[in-house]
C-alpha positions in Angstrom: -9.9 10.1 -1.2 -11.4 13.4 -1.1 -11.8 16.0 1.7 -15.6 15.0 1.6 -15.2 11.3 1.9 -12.6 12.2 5.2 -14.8 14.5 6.4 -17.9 11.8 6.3 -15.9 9.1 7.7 -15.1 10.8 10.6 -18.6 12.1 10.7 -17.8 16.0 10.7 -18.2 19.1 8.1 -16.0 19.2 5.6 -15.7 22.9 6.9 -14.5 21.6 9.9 -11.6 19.5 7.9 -10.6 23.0 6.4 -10.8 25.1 9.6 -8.6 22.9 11.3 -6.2 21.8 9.0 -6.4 24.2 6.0 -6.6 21.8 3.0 -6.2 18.2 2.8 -2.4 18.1 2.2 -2.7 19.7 5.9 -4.8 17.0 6.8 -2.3 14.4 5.1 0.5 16.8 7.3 -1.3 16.5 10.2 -1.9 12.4 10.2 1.6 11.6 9.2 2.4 13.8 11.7 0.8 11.7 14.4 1.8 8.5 13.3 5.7 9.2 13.2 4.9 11.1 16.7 3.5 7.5 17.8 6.4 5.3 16.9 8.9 7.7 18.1 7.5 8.0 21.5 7.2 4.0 21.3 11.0 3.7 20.4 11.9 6.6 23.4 10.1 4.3 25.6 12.5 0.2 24.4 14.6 -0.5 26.9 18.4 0.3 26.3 20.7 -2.3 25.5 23.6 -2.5 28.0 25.8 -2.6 25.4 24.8 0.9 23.3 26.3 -0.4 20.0 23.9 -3.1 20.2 21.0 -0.7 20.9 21.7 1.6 17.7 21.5 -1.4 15.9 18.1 -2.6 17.3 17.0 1.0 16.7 18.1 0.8 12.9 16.6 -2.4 12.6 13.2 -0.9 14.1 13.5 2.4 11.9 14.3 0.7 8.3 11.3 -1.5 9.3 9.2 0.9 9.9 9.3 3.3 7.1 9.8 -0.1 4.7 6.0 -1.4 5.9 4.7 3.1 6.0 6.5 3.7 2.7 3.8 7.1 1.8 4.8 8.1 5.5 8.4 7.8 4.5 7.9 9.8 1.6 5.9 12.4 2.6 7.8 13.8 5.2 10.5 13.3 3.0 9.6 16.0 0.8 8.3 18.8 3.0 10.6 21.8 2.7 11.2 21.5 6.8 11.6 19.1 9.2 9.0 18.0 11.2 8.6 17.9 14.8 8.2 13.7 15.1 11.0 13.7 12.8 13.2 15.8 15.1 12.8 13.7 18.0 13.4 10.5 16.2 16.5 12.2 15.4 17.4 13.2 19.4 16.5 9.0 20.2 19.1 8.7 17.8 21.4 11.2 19.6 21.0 9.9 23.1 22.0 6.6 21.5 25.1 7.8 19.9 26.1 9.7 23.5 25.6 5.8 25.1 28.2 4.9 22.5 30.3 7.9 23.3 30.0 7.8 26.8 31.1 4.2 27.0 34.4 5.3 25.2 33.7 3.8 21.9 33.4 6.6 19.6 35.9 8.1 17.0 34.6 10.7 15.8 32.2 13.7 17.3 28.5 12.5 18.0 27.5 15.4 15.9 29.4 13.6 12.7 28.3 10.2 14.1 24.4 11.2 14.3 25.0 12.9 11.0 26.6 9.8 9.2 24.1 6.9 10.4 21.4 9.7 9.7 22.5 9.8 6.1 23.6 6.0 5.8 19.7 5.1 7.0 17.9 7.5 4.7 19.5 6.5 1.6 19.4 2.9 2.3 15.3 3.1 2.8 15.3 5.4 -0.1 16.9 3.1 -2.1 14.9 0.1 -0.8 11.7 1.7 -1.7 12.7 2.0 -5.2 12.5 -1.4 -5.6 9.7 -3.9 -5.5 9.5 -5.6 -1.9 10.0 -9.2 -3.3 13.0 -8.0 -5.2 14.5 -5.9 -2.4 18.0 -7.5 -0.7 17.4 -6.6 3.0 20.7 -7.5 4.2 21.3 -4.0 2.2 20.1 -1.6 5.0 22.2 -3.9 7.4 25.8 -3.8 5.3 25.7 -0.1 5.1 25.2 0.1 9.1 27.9 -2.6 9.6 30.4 0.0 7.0 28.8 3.1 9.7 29.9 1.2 12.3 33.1 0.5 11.7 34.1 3.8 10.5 33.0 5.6 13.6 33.0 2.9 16.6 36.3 1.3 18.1 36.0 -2.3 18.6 35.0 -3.7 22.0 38.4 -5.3 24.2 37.8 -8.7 24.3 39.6 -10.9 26.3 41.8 -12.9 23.7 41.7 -10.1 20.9 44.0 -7.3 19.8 43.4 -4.5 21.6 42.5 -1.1 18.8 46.1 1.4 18.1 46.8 4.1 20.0 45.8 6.6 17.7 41.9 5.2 17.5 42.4 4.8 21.5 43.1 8.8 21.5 40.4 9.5 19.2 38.0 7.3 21.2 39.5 8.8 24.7 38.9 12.5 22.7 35.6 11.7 22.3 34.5 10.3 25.5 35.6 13.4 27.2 33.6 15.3 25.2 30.8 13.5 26.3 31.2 14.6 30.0 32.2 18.1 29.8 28.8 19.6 30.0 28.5 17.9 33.7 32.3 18.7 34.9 31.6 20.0 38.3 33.5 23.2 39.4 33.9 24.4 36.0 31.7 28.0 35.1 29.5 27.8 31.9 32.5 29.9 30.1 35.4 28.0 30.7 33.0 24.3 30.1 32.7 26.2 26.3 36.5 26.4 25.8 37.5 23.1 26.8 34.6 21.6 24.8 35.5 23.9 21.6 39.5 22.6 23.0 38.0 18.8 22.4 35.9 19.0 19.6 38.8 20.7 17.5 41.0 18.1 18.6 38.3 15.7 17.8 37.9 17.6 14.1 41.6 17.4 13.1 41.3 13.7 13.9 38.4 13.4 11.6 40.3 15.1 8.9 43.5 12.9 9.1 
């Protein structure tokens, strides 16, 4: 479609189109902008799961949907050189979620590694998705490569009548979960929150590592 044809459909000057939005690959900028802005304020606004490992998966789930049935949407922000501002906050829903996790002592390793791995796990399973035609596409893809994210970076839930996880992933979740509360230890001054938190997270790294 060209600027012209938008331009009459929305009943305006095509100089209008230009002055507003440059060209039409600003225009194109600009829309996907406001339908990623849409669905990321819808997903800021789901209830939470009371149990946070269920909610990341709901909000995988809802993500690899999405971008499966806007597949030009996916694509197109996918190839601007920087990161746009709907996909920034999709990303910090994703990092409240992963602080739920952490906060309830479940993590094992930083959130920033955790955000960073499920970040990477879901882009390349929708990338590889959309590489294939939709009735040939095995869906229970995007889910196995959460369930291998999962396990690698969350300990498993005590359950009465189950093994409870070793002490070294106890640590690392422990670790972790302290992490998540230093920025709101009381009685601490902003200098001496830093060091503990640079204390944790290179505890937390050296963990990671081994």
């Amino acid at each position: 479609m060209t600027t012209r044809a938008v331009a009459d459909t929305a009943g305006v000057q095509a100089p209008t189109i230009y002055r507003l939005f440059g060209d039409k690959d600003g225009l194109l900028d600009a829309v996907a902008e406001h339908v990623m802005a849409e669905y990321v304020e819808s997903k800021a606004r789901t209830p939470e799961n009371p149990d946070p490992v269920e909610g990341l998966r709901a909000g995988w789930r809802s993500q690899i949907e999405f971008s499966l049935t806007h597949p030009e949407l996916h694509l197109l922000l996918g190839t601007r050189s920087r990161t746009s501002p709907a996909t920034e906050a999709g990303i910090g829903v994703l990092r409240d979620r992963v602080h739920r996790i952490a906060v309830a002592g479940r993590l094992l390793v930083s959130e920033e590694r955790a955000v960073e791995m499920i970040h990477a796990a879901g882009t390349g399973a929708i990338h590889s998705l959309l590489e294939i035609a939709p009735d040939a596409r095995d869906h229970g893809l995007a889910e196995a490569m959460l369930d291998a994210v999962i396990g690698a970076i969350v300990a498993p839930a005590h359950t009465h009548g189950h093994a409870r996880p070793g002490a070294s992933v106890e640590v690392r979740a422990a670790a972790v979960t302290f992490a998540a509360f230093v920025p709101e230890m009381p009685a601490l001054t902003p200098s001496e929150r830093a060091l503990l938190a640079e204390w944790v997270d290179r505890s937390i790294r050296s963990a990671q590592a081994g």
